[in-house]
C-alpha positions in Angstrom: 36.4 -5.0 3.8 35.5 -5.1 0.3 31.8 -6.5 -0.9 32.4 -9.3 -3.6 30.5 -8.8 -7.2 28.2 -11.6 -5.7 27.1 -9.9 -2.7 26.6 -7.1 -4.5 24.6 -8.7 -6.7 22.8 -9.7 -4.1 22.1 -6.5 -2.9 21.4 -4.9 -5.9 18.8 -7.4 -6.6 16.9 -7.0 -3.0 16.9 -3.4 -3.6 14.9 -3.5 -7.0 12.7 -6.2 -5.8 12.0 -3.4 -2.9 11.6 -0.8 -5.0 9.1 -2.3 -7.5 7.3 -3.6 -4.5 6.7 0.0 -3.4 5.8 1.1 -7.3 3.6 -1.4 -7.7 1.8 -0.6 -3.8 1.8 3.1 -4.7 0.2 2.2 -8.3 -2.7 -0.1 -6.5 -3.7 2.8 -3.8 -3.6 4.9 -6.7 -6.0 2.8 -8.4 -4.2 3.5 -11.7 -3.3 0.8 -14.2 0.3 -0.1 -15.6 -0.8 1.3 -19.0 -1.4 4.6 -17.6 1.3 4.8 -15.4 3.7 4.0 -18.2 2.3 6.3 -20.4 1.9 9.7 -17.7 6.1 8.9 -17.0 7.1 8.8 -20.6 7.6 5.2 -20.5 6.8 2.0 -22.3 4.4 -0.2 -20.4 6.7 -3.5 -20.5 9.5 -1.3 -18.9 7.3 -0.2 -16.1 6.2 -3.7 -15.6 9.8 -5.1 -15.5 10.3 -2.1 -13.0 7.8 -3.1 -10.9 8.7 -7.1 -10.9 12.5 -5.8 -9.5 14.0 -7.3 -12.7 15.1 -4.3 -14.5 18.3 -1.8 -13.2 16.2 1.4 -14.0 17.9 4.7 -14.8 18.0 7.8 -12.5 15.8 10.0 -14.6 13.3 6.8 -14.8 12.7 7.1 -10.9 12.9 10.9 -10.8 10.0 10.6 -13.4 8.0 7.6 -11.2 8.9 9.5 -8.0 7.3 12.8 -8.8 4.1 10.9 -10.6 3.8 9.7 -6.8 4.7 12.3 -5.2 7.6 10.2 -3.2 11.1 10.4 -2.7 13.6 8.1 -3.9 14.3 7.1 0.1 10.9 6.0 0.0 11.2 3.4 -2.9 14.1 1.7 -1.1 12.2 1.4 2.2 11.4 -2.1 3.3 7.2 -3.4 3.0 5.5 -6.5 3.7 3.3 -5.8 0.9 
């Protein structure tokens, strides 16, 4: 069975909101502000935060770059918090 552009959507949109959860919980423990983040990743501030509110579809060298500045793997991003 097929998914429809909807429910992919819908998926899609769960998994960024995940993912930017976990940035932004990694980024607190690290005690590290957005600025710096951005800027140790190659990457402009207002993308990062975007990134982090699950509102932008990053690219795969972005989370290569965020995944080894936390020392994570991409599995990681996508698992589920209550953070």
């Amino acid at each position: 069975m097929e998914n429809s552009d909807e429910e992919f959507e819908e998926a899609l949109g769960k998994s960024l909101k995940t993912i930017g959860r976990n940035l932004q919980r990694l980024r607190t423990i690290a005690e590290k502000d957005l600025t710096e983040v951005a800027k140790a990743v190659h990457m402009k501030a207002e993308v990062l935060e975007t990134i982090e509110k699950g509102t932008h579809e990053m690219r795969v060298s972005q989370l290569a770059r965020l995944c080894a500045y936390y020392n994570v793997t991409p599995v990681d991003l996508f698992k589920y918090s209550e953070a």
